[in-house]
N, C-alpha and C positions, 0 to 999 in steps of 0.2 A: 731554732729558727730565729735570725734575726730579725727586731721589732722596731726597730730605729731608736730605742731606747738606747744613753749613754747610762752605763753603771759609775758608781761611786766608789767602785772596790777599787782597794791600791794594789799596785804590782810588787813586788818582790823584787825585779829587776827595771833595768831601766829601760827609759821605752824605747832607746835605739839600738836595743839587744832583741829587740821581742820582733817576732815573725807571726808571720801567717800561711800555714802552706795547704796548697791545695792538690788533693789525691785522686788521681784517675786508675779506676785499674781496668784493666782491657787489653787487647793486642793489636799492633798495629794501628796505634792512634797517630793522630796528624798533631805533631808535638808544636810546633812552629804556627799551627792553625792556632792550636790551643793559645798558646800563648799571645797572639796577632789581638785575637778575640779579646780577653782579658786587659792586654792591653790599650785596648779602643775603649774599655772601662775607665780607666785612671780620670780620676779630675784632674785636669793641668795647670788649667786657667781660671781666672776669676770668672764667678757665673753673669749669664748674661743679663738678667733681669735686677734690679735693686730694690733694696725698701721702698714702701710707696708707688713703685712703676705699674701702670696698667697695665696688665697683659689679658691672655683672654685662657682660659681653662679648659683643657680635655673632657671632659665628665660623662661623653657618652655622644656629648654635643656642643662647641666652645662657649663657655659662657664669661662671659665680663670677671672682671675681680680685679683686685688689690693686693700686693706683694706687702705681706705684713713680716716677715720673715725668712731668714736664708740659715739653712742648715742648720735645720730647729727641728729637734728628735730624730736627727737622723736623714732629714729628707732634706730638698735642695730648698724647696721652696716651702712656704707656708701662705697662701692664698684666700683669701675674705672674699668669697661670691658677691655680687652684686643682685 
C-alpha cells in the first residue's frame, strides 16, 4: 500500500526504462474508460496553490491554513491549520 513515503533504494536500471503497469483481470472491461479515468489522474501542470498561500482545508469542515509545502511525502500539499 502506498504511504506517500519516497524510498532511498537505488534502481538497477535507469529511470526511463522503468514502468508501472496496471492489471485488470475481468471480461468485458471498458478499456478506454479505464484508461480516460487514469488519465484524468496525471498531474500536468503546476499546482495551484504555492508556499505560504492561504487556502482553506477539507477536514470534515473548511478550516483556514497555510501552505507550508508542495509535494512533501508524497502528497501535493502540506497544510499548517490555523
Amino acid at each position: 500500500l502506498f504511504n506517500g513515503n519516497v524510498s532511498d533504494m537505488k534502481w538497477g536500471i535507469p529511470e526511463s526504462e522503468r514502468e508501472n503497469i496496471f492489471v485488470f483481470i475481468g471480461k468485458n472491461l471498458d478499456h478506454d474508460w479505464l484508461k480516460e479515468c487514469f488519465n484524468a489522474c496525471l498531474v500536468t501542470k503546476e499546482l495551484r496553490f504555492k508556499v505560504g498561500d492561504k487556502v482553506q482545508a477539507n477536514t470534515g469542515e473548511f478550516t483556514d491554513g497555510i501552505v507550508k509545502g508542495v509535494w512533501d511525502d508524497g502528497n501535493a500539499y502540506r497544510i499548517e491549520l490555523q
